[in-house]
C-alpha positions in Angstrom: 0.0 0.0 0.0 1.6 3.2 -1.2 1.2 5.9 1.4 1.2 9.8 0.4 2.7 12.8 2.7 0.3 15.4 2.4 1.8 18.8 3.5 0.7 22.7 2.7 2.3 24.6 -0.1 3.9 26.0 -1.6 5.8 22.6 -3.2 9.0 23.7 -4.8 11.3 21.2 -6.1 15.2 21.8 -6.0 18.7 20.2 -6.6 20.1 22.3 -4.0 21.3 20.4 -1.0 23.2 20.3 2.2 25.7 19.3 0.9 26.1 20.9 -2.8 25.8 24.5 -0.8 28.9 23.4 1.5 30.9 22.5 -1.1 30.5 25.6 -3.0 31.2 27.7 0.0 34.1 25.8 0.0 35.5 26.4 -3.8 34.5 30.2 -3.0 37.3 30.0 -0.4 39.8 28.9 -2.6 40.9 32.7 -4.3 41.9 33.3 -0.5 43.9 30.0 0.0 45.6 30.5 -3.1 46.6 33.9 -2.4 47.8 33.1 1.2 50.3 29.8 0.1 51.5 33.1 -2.3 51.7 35.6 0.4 52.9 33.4 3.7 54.4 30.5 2.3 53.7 26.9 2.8 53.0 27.4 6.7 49.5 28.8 5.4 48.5 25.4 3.6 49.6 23.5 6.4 47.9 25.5 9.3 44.5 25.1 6.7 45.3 20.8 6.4 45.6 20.9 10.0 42.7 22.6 11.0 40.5 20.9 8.4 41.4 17.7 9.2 40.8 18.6 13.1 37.4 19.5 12.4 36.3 16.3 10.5 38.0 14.2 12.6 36.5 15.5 15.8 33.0 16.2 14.4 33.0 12.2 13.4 34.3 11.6 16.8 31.2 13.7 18.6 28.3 12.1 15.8 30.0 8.0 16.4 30.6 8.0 20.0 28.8 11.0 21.6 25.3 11.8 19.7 25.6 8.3 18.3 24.4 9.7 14.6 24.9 8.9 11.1 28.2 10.7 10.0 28.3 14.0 8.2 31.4 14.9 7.2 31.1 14.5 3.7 28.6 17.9 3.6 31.6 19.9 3.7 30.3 21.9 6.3 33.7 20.3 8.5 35.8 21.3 5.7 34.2 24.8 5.9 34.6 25.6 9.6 38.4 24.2 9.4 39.1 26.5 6.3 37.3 30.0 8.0 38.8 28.7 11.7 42.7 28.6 9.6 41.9 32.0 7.7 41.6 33.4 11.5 44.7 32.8 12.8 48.3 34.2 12.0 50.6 32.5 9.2 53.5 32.3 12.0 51.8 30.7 14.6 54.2 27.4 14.7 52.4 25.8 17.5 49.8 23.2 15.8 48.4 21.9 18.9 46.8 25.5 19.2 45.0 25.0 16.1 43.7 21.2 16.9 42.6 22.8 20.2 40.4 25.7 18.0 39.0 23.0 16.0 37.7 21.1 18.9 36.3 24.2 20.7 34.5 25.1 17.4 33.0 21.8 16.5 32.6 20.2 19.8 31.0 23.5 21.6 30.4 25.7 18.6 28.8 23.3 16.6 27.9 19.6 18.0 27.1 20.7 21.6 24.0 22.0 19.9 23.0 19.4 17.9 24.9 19.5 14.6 24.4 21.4 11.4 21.6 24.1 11.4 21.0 23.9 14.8 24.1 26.2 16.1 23.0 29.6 17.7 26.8 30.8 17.1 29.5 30.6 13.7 31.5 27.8 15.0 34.6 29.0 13.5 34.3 32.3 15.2 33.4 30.5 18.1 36.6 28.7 18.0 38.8 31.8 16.6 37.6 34.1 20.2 38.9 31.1 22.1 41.8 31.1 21.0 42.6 34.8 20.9 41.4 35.3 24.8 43.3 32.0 25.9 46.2 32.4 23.6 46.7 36.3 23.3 50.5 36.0 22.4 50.6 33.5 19.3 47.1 35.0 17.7 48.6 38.7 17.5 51.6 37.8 16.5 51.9 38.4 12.8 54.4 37.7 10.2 56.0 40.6 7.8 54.6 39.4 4.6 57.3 41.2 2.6 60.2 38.8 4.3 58.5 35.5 4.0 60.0 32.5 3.5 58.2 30.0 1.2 59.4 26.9 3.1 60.4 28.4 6.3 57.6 28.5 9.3 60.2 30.8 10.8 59.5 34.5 9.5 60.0 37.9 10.9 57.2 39.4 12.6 55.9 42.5 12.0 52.3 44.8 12.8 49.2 44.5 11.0 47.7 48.2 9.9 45.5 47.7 12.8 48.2 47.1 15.1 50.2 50.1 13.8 46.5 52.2 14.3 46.1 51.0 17.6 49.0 51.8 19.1 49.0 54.8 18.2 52.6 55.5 17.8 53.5 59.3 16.3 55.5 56.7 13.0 52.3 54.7 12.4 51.1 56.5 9.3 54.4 56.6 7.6 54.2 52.9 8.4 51.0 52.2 6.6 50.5 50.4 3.4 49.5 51.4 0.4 45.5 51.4 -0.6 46.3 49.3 -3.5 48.1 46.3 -1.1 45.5 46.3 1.2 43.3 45.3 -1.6 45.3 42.8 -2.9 46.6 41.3 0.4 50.6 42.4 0.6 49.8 43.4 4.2 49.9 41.4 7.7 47.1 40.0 9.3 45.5 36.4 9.9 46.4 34.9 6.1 43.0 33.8 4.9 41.4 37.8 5.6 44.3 39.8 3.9 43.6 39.7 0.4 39.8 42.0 -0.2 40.4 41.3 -3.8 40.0 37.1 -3.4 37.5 37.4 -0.8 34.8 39.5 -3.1 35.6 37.3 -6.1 35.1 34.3 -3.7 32.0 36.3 -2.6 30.7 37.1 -6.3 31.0 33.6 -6.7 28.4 32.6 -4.1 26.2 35.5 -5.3 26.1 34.1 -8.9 25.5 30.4 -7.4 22.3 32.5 -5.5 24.0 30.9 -2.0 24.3 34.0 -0.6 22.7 37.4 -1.1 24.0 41.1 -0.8 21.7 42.5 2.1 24.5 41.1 4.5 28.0 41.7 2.8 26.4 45.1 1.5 24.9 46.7 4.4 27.6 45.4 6.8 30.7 47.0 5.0 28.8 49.7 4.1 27.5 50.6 7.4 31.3 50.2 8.6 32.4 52.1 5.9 29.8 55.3 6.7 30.6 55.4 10.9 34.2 55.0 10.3 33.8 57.7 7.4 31.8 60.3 9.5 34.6 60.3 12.8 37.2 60.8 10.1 35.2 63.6 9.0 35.2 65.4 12.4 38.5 64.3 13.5 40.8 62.9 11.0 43.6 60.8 11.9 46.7 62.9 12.3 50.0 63.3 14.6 49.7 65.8 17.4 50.0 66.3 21.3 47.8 63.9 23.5 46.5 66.7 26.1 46.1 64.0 28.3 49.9 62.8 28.8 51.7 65.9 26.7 53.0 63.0 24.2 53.5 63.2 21.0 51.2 60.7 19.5 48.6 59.3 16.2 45.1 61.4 17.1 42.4 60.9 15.7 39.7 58.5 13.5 41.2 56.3 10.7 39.4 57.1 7.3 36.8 54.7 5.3 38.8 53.2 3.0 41.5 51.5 5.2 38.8 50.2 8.0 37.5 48.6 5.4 40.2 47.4 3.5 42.6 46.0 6.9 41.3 43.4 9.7 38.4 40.6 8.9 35.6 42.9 7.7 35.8 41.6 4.0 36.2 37.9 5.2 33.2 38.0 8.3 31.1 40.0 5.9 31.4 37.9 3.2 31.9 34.5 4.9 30.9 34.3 8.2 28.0 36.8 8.9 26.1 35.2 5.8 26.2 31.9 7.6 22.8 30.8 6.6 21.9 28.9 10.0 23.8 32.2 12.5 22.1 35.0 10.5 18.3 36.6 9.9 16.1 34.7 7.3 14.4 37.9 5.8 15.7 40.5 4.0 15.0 43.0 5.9 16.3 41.1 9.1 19.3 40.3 7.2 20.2 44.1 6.8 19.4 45.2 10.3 21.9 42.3 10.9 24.4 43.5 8.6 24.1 47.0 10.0 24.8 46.1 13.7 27.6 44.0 12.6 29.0 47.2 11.0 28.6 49.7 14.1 29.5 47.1 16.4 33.0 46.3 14.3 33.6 50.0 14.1 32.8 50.6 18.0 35.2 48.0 19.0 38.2 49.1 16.9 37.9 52.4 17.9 36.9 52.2 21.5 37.4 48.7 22.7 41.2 47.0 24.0 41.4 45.1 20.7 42.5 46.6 17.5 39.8 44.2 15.7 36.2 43.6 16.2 34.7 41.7 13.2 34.4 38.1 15.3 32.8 39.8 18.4 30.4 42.0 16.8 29.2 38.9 14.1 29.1 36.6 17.6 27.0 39.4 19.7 24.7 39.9 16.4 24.2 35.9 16.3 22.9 36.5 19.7 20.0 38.6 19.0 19.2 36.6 15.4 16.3 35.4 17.0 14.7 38.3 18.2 15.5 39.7 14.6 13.5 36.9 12.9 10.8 37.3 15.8 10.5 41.0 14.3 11.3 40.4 10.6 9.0 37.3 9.8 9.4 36.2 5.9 5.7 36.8 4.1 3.2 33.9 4.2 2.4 32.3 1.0 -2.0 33.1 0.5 -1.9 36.1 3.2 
């Protein structure tokens, strides 16, 4: 006897899967890999194998032994969380064991302790990246000087990020800052998977085209970041003078538009991690009051907080209220 599931419409049939999405995410990371093995060397492919590898292995470990569940890791969404968990963290960090301890903290509380796949309050990579930057301060801020690199050598020169130079405030950091133009391209220090804006939007445009993500996110949260940041340059640009606070001689001021946007993990949490289809608002218009707190909240903490970057708090603290977003934004009923 042939049963039927009867269910209400609308009925709308589609090849798009779990599994097909992941793995797309995953080729739109690519442009970024590629452009780290360039930048940092080899360190930056193995840092991503490690981490990768981490995450399936331990979210296999949690679905056989803990959950006791049919195994996933052939979604991709593993493979994902390793690659953006990698891209967070600094091409010199030469401690491994750090990494394997990220990837457990992102799929064994970010992502399993929940349930698994769509059922995670929180990115799990960012959940894993905060981790390690508040327990391992040191070896996350500690970045390689991309222009003396070694190719096979995990042993490079440090050096500050633009952030690190604007934080600090010190009366050299301008003459210190790159160029608009390497910014863009990713010839600048940072975490080696959020350098390069140019591979992140055509990893981004990529996704776009393949209708995975949409713009309301990307859009209004670098915009938004880019408007705040560009209206306290307006009334106080960034400039050397005298702090009237200590009489020193040090770098006043806001930093303009164009290099908040271009330095730190705007591009890559914008693009990436903030249009995390299960973390972020299902309506449009939720998904652009989303983006838009993700901006301010970026902006507020570079500027005002201890840490020169903000991007994984603010996208973690605007997962938080995602529910009350979709509470207020509800999608349109089909036959209403």
């Amino acid at each position: 006897m042939n049963l039927l599931n009867i269910s209400g419409s609308p009925h709308v049939h589609s090849d798009e899967s779990t599994k097909r999405i992941m793995w797309r995410v995953n080729m739109a990371l690519i442009p970024a890999l590629l452009v780290a093995i360039a930048y940092f060397g080899i360190s930056a492919l193995i840092i991503s194998a490690i981490s990768v590898l981490s995450c399936v292995l331990f979210q296999w470990l949690v679905e056989k032994y803990i959950l006791k569940v049919p195994s996933t890791i052939c979604d991709g969404s593993a493979v994902v969380t390793g690659l953006l968990l990698a891209f967070n963290v600094p091409a010199t960090i030469d401690m491994m064991w750090i990494v394997v301890i990220g990837a457990l903290v992102a799929i064994g509380v970010g992502k399993m302790a929940f349930g698994g796949l769509g059922k995670n309050p929180f990115n799990p990579a960012l959940v894993g990246r905060v981790f390690l930057l508040i327990s391992f301060p040191v070896q996350m801020t500690t970045w390689p000087d991309v222009s003396k690199v070694s190719f096979f050598g995990l042993d490079t020169v440090t050096g500050p990020t633009p952030l690190g130079l604007l934080k600090g405030r010190g009366a050299e950091a301008l003459d210190q800052l790159p160029q608009a133009w390497d910014m863009f391209i990713g010839h600048i220090g940072g975490s080696f998977g959020e350098v390069s804006a140019l591979a992140i939007l055509l990893g981004a445009a990529y996704l776009c085209w393949k209708k995975i993500i949409t713009w309301h996110i990307p859009v209004t949260f670098i915009g938004t970041a880019f408007v705040f940041s560009a209206i306290l340059w307006l009334v106080n640009p960034v400039h050397v003078g005298v702090d009237p606070t200590d009489g020193m001689t040090k770098l006043l001021g806001f930093i303009d538009p164009l290099t908040t946007i271009l330095t730190g993990g705007i591009m890559l949490g914008a693009c990436f991690m903030a249009t995390d289809m299960v973390t972020s608002p299902m309506a449009k218009s939720g998904q652009i009051i989303f983006g838009v707190g993700c901006g301010l909240l970026t902006v507020i903490i570079r500027t005002w907080g201890a840490y020169p970057e903000g991007v994984s708090f603010a996208i973690l603290l605007m997962n938080s209220v995602t529910p009350l977003i979709n509470r207020c934004c509800k999608p349109k009923r089909f036959a209403c």
